[in-house]
N, C-alpha and C positions, 0 to 999 in steps of 0.2 A: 537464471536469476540476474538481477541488473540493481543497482545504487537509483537512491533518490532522494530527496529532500522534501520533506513535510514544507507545504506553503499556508495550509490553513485544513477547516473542517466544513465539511457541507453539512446541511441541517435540513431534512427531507422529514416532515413529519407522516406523507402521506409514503410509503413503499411499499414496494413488493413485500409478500408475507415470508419468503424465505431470507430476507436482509432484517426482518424485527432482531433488534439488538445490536446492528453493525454498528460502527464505529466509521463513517468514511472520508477520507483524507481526501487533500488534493495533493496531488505530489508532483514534481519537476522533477523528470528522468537527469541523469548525473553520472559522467565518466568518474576516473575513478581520482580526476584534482578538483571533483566540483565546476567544470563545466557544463553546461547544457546540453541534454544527449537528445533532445527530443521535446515535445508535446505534453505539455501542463495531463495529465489524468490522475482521474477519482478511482481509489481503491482500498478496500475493507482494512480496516485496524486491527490485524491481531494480536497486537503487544504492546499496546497503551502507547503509543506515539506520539509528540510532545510536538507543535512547531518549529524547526527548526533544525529536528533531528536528521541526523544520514540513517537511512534506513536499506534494506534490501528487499526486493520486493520478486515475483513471480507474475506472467499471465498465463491466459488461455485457460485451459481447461483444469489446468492443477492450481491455480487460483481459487477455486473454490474448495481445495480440498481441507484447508486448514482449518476452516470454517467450517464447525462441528457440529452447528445449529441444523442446517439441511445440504445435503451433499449437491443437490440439486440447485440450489441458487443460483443466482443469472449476477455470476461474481465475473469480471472479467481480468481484476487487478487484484493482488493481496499482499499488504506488509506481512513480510514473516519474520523478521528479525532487525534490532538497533544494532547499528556500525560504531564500535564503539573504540576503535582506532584500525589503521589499516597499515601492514611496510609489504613494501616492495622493492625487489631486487633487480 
C-alpha cells in the first residue's frame, strides 16, 4: 500500500465493460509529509474520494480485487481507504 492525494476525476464515457460504474481518480503518489513520491496515475474509487483527500491506495494485480463488479478488470490502481490523520514515532 502507498499514500496519495486526489488531483481531480477523469470522465471516460466510452470504457471497458468491466470498469462500468468506476469512479476514477487522478492521484499523485505521496510520502508520508506529502511530498511527491512519483507519477500523477489514474485509479478506481472505492470509497467515495473527494479532491483533495490523502487516501491509500494498492497496485498490480490486487487492485482489482476490491472491485466487486468483475474480478477480472484491467484495474491497474485502486483507492481502498481515506487517511484520516496519521502519528509517527
Amino acid at each position: 500500500m502507498f499514500l496519495g492525494l486526489v488531483r481531480g476525476t477523469v470522465v471516460a464515457s466510452h470504457k471497458d465493460p468491466g470498469l462500468e460504474g468506476a469512479i476514477l481518480r487522478i492521484v499523485q503518489p505521496v510520502n508520508h509529509d506529502r511530498s511527491n513520491a512519483g507519477k500523477l496515475l489514474i485509479a478506481v474509487d472505492n470509497v467515495a474520494a473527494r479532491e483533495g483527500d490523502l487516501v491509500y491506495l494498492v497496485k498490480g494485480k490486487e487492485a482489482c480485487i476490491p472491485w466487486k463488479t468483475n474480478a477480472l478488470a484491467p484495474i491497474d490502481a485502486a483507492i481502498v481507504g481515506l487517511v484520516e490523520g496519521m502519528h509517527l514515532s
